[in-house]
N, C-alpha and C positions, 0 to 999 in steps of 0.2 A: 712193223714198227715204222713210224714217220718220224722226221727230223727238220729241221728249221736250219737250212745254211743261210749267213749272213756275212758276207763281205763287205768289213767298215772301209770308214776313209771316205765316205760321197754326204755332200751337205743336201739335205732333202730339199726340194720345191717340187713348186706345178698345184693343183687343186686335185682333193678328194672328197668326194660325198660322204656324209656319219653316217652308217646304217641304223635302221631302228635299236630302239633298245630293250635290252635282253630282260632289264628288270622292271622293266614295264608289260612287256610280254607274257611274261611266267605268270603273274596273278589277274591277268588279263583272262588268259585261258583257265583259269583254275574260276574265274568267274562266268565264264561263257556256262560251267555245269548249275548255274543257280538258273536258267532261262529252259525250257522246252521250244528249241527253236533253235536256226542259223545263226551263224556270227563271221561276219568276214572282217579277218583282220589283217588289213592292208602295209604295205610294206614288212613284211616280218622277215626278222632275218636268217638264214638258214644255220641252226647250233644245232649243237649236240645236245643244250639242255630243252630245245625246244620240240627235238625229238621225244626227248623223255615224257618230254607235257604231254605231248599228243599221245604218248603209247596209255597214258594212265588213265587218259580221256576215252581211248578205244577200247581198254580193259572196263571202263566203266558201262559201257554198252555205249557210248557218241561215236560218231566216225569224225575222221580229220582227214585232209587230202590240201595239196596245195597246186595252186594256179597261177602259175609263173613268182610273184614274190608275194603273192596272199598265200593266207592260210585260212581255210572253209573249215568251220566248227560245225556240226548235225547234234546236238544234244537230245532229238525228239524222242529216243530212243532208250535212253541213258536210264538205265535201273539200279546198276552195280553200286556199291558202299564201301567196296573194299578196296585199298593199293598192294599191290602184291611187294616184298620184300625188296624183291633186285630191281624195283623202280624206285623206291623209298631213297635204294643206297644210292645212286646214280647223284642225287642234285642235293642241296636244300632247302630250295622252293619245291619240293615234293609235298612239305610239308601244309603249303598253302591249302590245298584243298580240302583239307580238312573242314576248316569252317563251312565250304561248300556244299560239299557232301553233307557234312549235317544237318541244311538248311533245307535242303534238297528233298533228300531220304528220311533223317530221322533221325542216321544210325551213319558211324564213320569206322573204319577198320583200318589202321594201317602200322610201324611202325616209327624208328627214330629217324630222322634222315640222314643224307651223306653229305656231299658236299666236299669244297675246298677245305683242311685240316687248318683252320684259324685258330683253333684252338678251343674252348668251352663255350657250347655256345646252344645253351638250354632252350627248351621249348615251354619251360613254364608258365611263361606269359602268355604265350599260344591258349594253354590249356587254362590257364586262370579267366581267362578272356569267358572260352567257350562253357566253363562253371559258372559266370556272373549269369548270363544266358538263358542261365538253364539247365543246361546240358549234364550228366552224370556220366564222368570220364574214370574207369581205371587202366590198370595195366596189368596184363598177362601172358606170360610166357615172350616178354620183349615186345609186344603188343600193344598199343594204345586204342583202346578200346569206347569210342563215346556215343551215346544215346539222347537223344532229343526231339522227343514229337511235335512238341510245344514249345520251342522256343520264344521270350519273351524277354522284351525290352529290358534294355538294364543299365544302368550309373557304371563304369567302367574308368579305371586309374591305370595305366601302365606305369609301374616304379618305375620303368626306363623307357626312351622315348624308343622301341624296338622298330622298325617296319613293318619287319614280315609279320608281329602281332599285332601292330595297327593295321593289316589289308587284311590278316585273317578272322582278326574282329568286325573287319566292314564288310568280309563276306558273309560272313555267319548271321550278323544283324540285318542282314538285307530279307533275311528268309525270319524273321521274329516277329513278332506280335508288339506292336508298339515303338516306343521312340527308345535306337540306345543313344547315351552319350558316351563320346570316347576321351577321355580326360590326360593330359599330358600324351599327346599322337603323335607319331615321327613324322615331318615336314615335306621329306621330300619329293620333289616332282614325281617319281614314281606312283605317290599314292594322288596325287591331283590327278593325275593321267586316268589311274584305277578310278575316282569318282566320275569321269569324265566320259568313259565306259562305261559304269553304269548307267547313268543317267540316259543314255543312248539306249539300253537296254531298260527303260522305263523307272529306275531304283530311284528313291528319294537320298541323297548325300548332301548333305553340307558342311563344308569347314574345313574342308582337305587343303595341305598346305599352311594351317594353322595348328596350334596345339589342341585345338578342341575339336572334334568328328561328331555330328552329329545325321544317326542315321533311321529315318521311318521304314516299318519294313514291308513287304509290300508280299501279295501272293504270287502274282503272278508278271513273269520279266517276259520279257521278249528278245528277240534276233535282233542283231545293229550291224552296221560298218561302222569300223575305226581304222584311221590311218597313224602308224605307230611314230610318237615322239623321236626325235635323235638321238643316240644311247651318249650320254654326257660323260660317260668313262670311257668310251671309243675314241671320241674327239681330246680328253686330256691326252691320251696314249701316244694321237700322234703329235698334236702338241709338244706334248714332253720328248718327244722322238727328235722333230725337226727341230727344239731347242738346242737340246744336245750334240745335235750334228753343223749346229751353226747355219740352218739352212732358211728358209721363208716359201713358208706353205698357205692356203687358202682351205679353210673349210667350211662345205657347201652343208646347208643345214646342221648347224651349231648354233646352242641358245646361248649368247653372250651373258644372258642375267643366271642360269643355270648352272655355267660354268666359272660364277666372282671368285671365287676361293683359291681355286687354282692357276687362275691368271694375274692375280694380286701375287703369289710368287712368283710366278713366270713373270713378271714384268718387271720386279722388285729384283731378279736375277741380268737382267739388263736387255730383256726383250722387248721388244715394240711389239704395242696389239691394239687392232682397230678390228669394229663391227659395222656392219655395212647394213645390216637389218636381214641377209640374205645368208650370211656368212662369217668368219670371224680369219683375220688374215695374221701371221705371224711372224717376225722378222728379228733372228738371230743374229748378231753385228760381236763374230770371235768368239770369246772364250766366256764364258757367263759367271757370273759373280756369284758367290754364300749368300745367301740370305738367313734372315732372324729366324728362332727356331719355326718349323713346323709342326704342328700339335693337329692329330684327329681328333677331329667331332664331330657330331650328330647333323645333317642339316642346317642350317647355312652354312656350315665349319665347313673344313676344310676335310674332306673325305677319307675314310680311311680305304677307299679302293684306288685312289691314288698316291697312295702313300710310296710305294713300291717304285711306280713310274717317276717321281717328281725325283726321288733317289738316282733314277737310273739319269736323269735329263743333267743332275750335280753333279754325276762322279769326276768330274773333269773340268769344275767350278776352282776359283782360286778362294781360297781359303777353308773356313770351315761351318758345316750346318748340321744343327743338332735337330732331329725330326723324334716325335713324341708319341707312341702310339697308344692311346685312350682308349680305345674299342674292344681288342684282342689282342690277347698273351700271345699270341705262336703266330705274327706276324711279317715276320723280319728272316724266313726262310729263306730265302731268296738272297739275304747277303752274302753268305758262305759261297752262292753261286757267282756273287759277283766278284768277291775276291779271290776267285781263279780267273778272273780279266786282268789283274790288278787293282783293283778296287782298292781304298785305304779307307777300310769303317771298323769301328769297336760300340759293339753292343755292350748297354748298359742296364738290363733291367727293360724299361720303357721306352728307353731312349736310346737313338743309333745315331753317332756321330759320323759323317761322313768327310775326310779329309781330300779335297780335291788332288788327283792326279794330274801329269803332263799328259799321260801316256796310258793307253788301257791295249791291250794283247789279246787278238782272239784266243777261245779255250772251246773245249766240251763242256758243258753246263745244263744244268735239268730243270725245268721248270716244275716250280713245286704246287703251286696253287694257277687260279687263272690271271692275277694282274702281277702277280712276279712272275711268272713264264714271259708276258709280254714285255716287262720290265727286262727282263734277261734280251730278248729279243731289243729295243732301244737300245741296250747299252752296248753290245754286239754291231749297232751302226757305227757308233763311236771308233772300234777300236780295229790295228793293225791286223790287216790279216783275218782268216776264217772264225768265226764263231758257228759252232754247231749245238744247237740247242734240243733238248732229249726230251721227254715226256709233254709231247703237245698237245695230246688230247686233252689237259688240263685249258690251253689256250683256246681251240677247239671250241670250250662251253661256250663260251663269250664274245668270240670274234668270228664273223661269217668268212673272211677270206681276208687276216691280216697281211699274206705273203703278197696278194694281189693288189691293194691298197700301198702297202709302202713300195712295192716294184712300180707301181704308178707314179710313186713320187724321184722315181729316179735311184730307191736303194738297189742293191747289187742282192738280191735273195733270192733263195728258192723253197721249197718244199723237195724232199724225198723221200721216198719208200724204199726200206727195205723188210724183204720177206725172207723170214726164218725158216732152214732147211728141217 
């Protein structure tokens, strides 16, 4: 078992680099199996769920092998249709390649996925996608089972602007017969990144980054380089960290316009932030002020993977901020952990009000999902004395080496292992 010490009480500086991003990555390589050919995908960061990508890649018949911070895709090979169960369970984005696979092969095998416990979080968009298509999907024995020799262009509506069924529709249609349209499409950088990929990989996409996708499909892709975006919930995290600690930090590849939502409160809390075109600089000045509520949503809103951290950056704000979560019921896991710091939050349904403290108390605390583990981890800067944070493999998925990143910046932490007799 690993654990996460954090000795608060030190206000962060100095400059850190954003690693690639995690969720750009994932349907990146779940897109690499639509091409017969290489794919080097440059800067990628070293996760646990990018592990998992590559193991379902190499169950599929592809090989993956990495080369210092690349990661080398071989798809030449690749015949397999099926993800075996204990990969399925591992991530959420397992479920990405699906569309792949079926654009691919014909034929997709796999089940439900796993992931962070956010709470209800259906794939039926996924699967309604890949029935507009074409496709003939049922389920068996916990199995989701789909077939598509032919797939073919198609008018497509998501009732909600989802991601992963707006990349899993743009994988599947890439391997179709004709032009889809994707109608009401989730916004964010993630999926420009993914069109941006393709296209390198010779796919016809247009309109990523707007509500509407529109995608021609093509027989045959090809190998590319890509050098992966900065992961824009990395850079909130420390952000939110070096707020919270009153400190002034520099980050090196961070996209100012990527990042509006969440510096619109961070600034509104009484921080200074300047972009330099190279980087984005952050300067804490005492104790940070409540801000007006915070409410998730979809693309250009205000993200619900930071919902957690901008929490963690208030707990110790004067007054009081009511934060909204829009996305997912089983969000707000991560409180109960913080008020074993002291925290002062009452949940309400949707809404967590958080009343600022003088004073937060290292504790023992578990990280329940990946941005409240990190969230536990910020607030733990903040406060008196040891925090020792428990289940990080959850942190793990998403952060290449957050111990070494914020010990850069001058926090007092570590990692340690211990081994059960």
């Amino acid at each position: 078992m690993s654990v996460i010490l954090v000795e608060g009480g030190r206000k962060l500086s100095g400059a850190v680099t954003v690693q690639g991003a995690k969720n750009s990555v994932l349907p990146m390589l779940a897109a690499t199996v639509l091409c017969a050919g290489v794919c080097r995908v440059q800067g990628c960061p070293k996760l646990s769920d990018v592990d998992t990508a590559a193991q379902i890649i190499g169950h599929l018949g592809g090989s993956v092998h990495r080369e210092g911070a690349d990661l080398v895709v071989d798809t030449r090979a690749l015949t397999g249709w099926e993800i075996p169960r204990e990969l399925m369970r591992r991530m959420r984005s397992s479920v990405m390649f699906l569309g792949a696979i079926l654009a691919r092969c014909g034929r997709a095998k796999c089940t439900y996925p796993g992931g962070c416990d956010l709470g209800p979080r259906p794939i039926d968009l996924h699967l309604a996608a890949l029935k507009a298509l074409g496709a003939r999907v049922r389920e068996e024995d916990g199995n989701i089972l789909c077939r598509g020799e032919r797939l073919r262009g198609a008018e497509i509506f998501l009732r909600i602007p989802s991601v992963g069924a707006t990349e899993n529709a743009i994988l599947a249609a890439c391997g179709a017969e004709g032009v889809t349209t994707i109608s009401n499409a989730a916004r964010e950088p993630e999926i420009v990144e993914l069109q941006e990929f393709l296209r390198k990989m010779g796919a016809c996409v247009q309109g990523a980054g707007t509500a509407t996708v529109v995608v021609e499909g093509r027989k045959k892709l090809h190998g590319c380089s890509h050098r992966v975006h900065p992961d824009r919930i990395v850079a909130a995290t420390y952000l939110c960290a070096a707020a919270g600690t009153g400190g002034c930090i520099y980050l090196r590849r961070a996209d100012y316009r990527e990042l509006a939502a969440p510096l619109c409160v961070l600034r509104e809390s009484g921080c200074e932030i300047c972009s330099d075109g190279g980087g984005i600089r952050l300067k804490s000045r005492g104790r940070l002020r409540a801000v007006s509520p915070v409410r998730t949503s979809p693309y250009p809103g205000f993200p619900t993977d930071d919902q957690a951290l901008m929490m963690a950056a208030l707990l110790r704000s004067q007054g009081d901020t009511v934060f909204v979560e829009n996305l997912f019921s089983n969000r707000y896991r991560h409180v109960e952990q913080m008020k074993k710091l002291g925290a002062q939050i009452q949940v309400r349904e949707a809404a967590a009000i958080v009343s600022g403290v003088k004073t937060l108390r290292g504790a023992a605390v578990q990280a329940t999902d990946l941005r409240g583990g990190a969230a536990l981890v910020a607030a733990g800067l903040q406060a008196e004395g040891v925090t020792r944070v428990e289940e990080i493999h959850h942190i793990e998925r998403g952060y290449a080496d957050i111990v070494a990143d914020l010990a850069g910046l001058g926090a007092c932490i570590r990692k340690e292992d211990f081994y059960e007799s």
